[in-house]
Structures are given as C-alpha cells and as structure tokens.
C-alpha positions in Angstrom: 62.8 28.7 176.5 60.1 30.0 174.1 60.4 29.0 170.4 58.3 30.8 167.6 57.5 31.6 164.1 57.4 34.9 162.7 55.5 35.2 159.7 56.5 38.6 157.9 55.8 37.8 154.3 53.4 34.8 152.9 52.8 35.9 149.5 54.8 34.0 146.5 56.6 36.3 144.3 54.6 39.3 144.1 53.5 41.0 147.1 49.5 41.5 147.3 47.6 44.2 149.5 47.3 41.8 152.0 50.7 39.7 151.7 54.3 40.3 151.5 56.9 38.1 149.5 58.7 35.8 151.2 60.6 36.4 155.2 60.2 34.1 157.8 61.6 34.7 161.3 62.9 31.9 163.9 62.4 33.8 167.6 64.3 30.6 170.3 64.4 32.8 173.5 66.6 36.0 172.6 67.7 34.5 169.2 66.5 35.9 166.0 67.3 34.4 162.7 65.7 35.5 159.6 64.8 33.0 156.5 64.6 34.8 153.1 64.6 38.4 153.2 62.3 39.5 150.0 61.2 43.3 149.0 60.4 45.4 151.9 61.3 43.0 154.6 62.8 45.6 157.0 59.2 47.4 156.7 57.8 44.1 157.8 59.9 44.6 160.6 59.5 47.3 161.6 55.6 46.8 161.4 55.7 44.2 164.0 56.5 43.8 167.5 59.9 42.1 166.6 61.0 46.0 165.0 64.6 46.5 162.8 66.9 44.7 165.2 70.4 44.4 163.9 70.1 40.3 163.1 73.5 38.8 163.4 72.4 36.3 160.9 70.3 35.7 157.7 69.4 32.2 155.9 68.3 32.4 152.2 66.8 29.4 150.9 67.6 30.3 147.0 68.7 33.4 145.1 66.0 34.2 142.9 64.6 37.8 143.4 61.0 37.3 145.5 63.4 35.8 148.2 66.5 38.3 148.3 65.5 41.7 146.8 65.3 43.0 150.5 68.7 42.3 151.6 70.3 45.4 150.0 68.1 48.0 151.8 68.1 46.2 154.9 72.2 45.8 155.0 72.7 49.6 154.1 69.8 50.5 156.5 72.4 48.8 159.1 75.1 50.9 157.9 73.3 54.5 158.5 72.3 53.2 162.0 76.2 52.6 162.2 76.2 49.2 163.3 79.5 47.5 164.3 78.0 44.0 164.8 79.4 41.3 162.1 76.4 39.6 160.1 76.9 36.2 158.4 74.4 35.2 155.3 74.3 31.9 154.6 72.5 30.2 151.3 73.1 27.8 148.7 75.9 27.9 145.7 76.1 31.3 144.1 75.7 33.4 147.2 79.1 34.6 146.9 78.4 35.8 143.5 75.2 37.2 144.9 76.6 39.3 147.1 79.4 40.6 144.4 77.3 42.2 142.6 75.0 43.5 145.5 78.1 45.5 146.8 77.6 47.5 143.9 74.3 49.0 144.8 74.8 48.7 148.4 78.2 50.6 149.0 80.3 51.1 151.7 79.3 49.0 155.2 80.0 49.8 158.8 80.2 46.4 159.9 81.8 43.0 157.9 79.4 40.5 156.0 80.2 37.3 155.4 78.9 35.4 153.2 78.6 30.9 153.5 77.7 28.9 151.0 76.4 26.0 152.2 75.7 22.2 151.4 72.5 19.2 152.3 73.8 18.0 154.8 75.9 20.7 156.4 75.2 21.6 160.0 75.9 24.5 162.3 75.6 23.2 165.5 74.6 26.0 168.6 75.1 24.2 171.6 71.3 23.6 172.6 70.2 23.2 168.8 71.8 23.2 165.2 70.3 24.2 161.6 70.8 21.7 159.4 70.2 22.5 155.5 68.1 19.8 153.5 68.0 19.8 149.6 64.4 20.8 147.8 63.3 20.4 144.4 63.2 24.1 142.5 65.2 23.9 139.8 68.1 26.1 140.9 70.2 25.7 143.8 67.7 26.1 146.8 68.1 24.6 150.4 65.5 24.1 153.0 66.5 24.7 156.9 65.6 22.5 160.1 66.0 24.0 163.3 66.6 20.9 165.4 67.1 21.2 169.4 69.2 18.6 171.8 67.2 16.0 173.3 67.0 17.6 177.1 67.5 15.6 180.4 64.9 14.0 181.4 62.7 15.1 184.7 65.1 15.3 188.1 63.5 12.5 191.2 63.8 14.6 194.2 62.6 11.3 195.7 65.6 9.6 194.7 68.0 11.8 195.3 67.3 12.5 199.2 67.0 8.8 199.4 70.9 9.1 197.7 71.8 11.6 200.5 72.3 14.1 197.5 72.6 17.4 199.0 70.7 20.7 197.9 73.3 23.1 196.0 75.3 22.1 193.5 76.1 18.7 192.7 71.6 18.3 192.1 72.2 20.8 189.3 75.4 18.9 188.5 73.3 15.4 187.8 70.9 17.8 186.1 73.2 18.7 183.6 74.1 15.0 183.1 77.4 15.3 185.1 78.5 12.0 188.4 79.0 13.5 191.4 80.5 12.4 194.5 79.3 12.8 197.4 81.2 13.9 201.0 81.1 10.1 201.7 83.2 8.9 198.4 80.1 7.4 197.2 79.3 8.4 193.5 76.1 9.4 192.3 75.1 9.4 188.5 72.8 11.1 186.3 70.5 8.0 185.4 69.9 7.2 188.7 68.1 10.5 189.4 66.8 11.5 185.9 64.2 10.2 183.9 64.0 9.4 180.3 65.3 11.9 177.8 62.6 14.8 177.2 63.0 15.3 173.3 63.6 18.7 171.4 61.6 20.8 168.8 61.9 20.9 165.3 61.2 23.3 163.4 61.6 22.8 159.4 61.1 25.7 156.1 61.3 24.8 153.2 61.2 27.9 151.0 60.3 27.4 147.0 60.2 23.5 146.1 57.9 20.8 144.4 57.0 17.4 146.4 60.4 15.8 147.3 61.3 12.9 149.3 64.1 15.3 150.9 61.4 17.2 152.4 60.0 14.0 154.0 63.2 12.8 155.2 64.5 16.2 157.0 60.9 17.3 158.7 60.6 13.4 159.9 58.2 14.2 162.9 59.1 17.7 163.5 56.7 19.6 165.5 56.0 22.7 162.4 56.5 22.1 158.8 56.8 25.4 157.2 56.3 24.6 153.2 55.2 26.7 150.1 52.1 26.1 148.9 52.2 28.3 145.6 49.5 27.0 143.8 46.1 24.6 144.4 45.5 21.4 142.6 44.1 23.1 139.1 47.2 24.3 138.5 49.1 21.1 139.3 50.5 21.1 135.7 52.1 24.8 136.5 53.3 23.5 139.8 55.4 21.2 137.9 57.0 23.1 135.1 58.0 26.1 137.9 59.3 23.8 140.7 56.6 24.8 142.9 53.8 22.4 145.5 49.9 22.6 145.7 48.6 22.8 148.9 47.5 19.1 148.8 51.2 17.8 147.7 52.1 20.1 150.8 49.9 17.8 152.8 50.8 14.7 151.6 54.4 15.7 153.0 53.0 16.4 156.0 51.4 13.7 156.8 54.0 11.1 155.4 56.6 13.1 157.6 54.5 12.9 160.5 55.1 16.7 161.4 52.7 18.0 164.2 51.6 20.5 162.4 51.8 22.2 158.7 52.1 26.1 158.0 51.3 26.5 154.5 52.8 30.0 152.9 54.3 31.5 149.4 50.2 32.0 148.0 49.7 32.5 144.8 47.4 36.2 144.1 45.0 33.9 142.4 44.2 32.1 145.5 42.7 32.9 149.5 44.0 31.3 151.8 40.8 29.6 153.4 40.9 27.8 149.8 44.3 26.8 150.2 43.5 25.6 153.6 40.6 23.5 152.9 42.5 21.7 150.1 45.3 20.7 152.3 42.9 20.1 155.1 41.4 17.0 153.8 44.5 15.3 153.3 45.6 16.9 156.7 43.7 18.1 158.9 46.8 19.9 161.3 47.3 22.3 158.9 47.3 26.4 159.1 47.5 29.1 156.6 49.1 32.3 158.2 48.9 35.7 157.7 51.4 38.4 157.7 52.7 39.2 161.4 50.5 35.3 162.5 53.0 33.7 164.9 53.3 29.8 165.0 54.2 29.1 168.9 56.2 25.8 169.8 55.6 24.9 173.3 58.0 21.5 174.5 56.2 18.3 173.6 55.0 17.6 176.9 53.5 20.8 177.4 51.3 20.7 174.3 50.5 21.2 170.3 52.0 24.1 168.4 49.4 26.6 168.2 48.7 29.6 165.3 48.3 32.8 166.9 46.5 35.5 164.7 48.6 38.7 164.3 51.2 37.5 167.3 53.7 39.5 166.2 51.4 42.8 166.2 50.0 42.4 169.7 50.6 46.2 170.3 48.9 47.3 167.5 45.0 47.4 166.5 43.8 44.1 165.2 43.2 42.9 162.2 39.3 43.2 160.3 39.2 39.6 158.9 39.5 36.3 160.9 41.9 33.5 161.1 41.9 30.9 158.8 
C-alpha cells in the first residue's frame, strides 16, 4: 500500500510567491487526511494532482490563524458542491470554541461536522494503523500527529508449508493473516511455523509549530519521516525562543537523536531560502530535505528502501517547475 506526503503549503505564517502557509496531506492508499488547513488550502488543492476531494477528516495541530484560516472556505466550498459526507476535525483544547465562532461566517452546511478535542496521548486506532497525538512546545495548546502502522506478518515459507501438507486456497491466506488452521487430517498448522519474523510498519510523524522538545524525540523515535518546522535559522535562535518556534539545526538535533530516517524541514521563515535552511540542518544531519509546495515525500516499506523527496510529485500532470530541488 503506497504511503506519502503531500506538501501543499511550507511557508510559516505568511504566504510568500513561492510558499503557501501551513497544509500537509497524509495519502496511505485511498486515504486522505489533511494536517492544518491555512489560507487558501483548497487552491492548493486544487492546484495539484490530489484536486478538492471531499476529505472525511482534518487534523489541526493548533488554532492560531496561519494554521486554520482556510477551514471556513474550504467547509462552505463543500456545502455548494452539496456534499452529504460527515467530516470530523480533530485538534487540541479550544477547537470547539473554534468552530463556534466559525459558524458565524460559514453558515448553513449540507453535511454534519464534528468537531474532537483531543489529548497526548490519545489514539485513534484504524485497523492497519493509528494517529496518535504527541504534545509540542508552542506556547498555546498545539499537538503533533504520528501516523504509526501495525507491525505486518512476516514473509510466508512456501517451502514449509508444502512440506506441512498445507493446501493452496484458503487456509495459506488464513496463516497469512496470523490465523491456525487445521488441516483435513486433524493436524493443526500455525502461523509461526510458516511465517517469518514480523516485517515492521511506517511512521510517519508532523509536528506543526513547536521549539526543541523532548516530546518530539520520544513520539518520532525511529520513524521513517519527521516532518518538523523549521521557522527560523540559527541567528535568530533568540526569536526562536521567545515565539515557540525551532531553527533548522535544533530541527536536526531531533532528528538525529530520534533516529528518524529522514527529516522534512517546512514552516520557512520569508527571510530565509530553503537551500540555507538545508545546509544548516545538513551538517548536523545529513538525511534531511526541504520541500517545496506540491514536493511529495514517498514511504516505501523498510525492506524495500529509504523515503525518497520527489520534486513537484503532486503536480506530475502539470509543467515543471523553473528552479531545482533542494
């Protein structure tokens, strides 16, 4: 099952010519789940291959404006498409309140929106995977989100299953699925003896708007992307501070003491480029990428390889871009 990023806006709170403020999309197979939806998000959308698909869900990582201003156009765009499909929001304390006075300027909805306020530590499990919201350090209440999957069963011994008597059908796709079967003879036949070790999951971990915090560390603890802000570079360490906000190189130093496969820096100040911001964090460490608007991270199974940055992956149908990757 493919697993991506979408990066629709990397800029931190104001959006530049080149940038958009802050959305981040989660694509796992036909799944789409939306992180922060800032100013203009929808047009994002609609820009790139993913287009205005009516999202079931949408995670907001804090409630200050560069990270929600784009939810009441998008949620009345819904409405004049008449959509029918529930949506759920989830975010931190004060969502609820949020959305009370949002109704005011939205109006009248087609469909019913509700709204979860969650906690660290909360998880919403989903079968194959769960989300599981992580405190940050921003000043206000402000969650992070992990998209953890299920260890999956390990590699099926054909080998040992003829030599079993296993027949083809359905008791192989029954050990498969971690299930004893028994076979015509009464003899039973369990998953371990025809499965290999446990093939591990993918992680994938945002952090929205925070400073350095050991939170961070704890929830992307070897994930394979670490999606963290990276407002500001290390002469403005002092600003960083007072605003709740990381430098590329304290972004880094997360990184690497987390032991993430790779590190997606976004939220860029206007007063930096991002091939600054890059080499900063670079020689702290080294697996790190700075996306652009419509880049897509893809998340390939351990065994099958590193998470890669694809330049303008979610605008493959459209002309490409005049600057190069950083």
């Amino acid at each position: 099952m493919d697993l991506d990023v979408v990066f629709l806006g990397t800029s931190g709170s104001a959006p530049t010519a080149q940038r958009a403020p802050a959305a981040t999309l989660v694509r796992r197979g036909g799944e789409r789940i939306l992180i922060d939806c800032a100013e203009g998000t929808q047009r994002q959308l609609l820009r790139s291959d993913v287009g205005l698909v009516d999202l079931p869900e949408i995670f907001v990582t804090h409630l200050h404006a560069d990270h929600t201003l784009g939810l009441p156009g998008m949620l009345k765009t819904f409405a004049l498409r008449g959509r029918e499909l529930p949506l759920a929001v989830y975010g931190p304390t004060g969502l609820r309140d949020l959305f009370g006075t949002l109704r005011r300027v939205i109006g009248k909805l087609t469909y019913e929106v509700a709204t979860v306020e969650l906690e660290a530590g909360d998880a919403l499990e989903r079968g194959e995977y769960a989300i599981r919201p992580f405190r940050v350090s921003h000043g206000v209440p402000a969650l992070g989100y992990a998209l953890v999957e299920q260890a999956r069963p390990g590699r099926f011994d054909v080998a040992a299953a003829d030599a079993l008597g296993v027949p083809h059908g359905r008791e192989r796709g029954a050990l498969q699925r971690g299930e004893a079967v028994t076979l015509a003879d009464g003899s039973v036949v369990t998953p371990e003896q025809v499965l290999g070790e446990a093939r591990a999951g993918r992680s994938v971990v945002l952090t929205g708007d925070t400073g350095p915090a050991a939170s961070v560390v704890d929830a992307a603890h070897g994930a394979d992307v670490l999606v963290h802000e990276a407002t500001f570079c290390a002469d403005e360490r002092g600003r960083a501070r007072e605003t709740g906000h990381s430098t590329a190189g304290e972004a880094a130093l997360v990184a690497r003491e987390a032991g993430v496969r790779l590190l997606a820096l976004t939220h860029l100040s206007s007063r930096y480029f991002g091939p600054d911001v890059a080499a900063e964090a670079r020689q702290l460490f080294p697996a790190t990428v700075v996306p652009r608007d419509f880049d897509t991270i893809e998340i390939p199974f351990p065994e099958r390889g590193a998470p890669v940055l694809v330049p303008r992956g979610a605008r493959r149908g459209h002309l490409p871009a005049a600057d190069a990757p950083q």
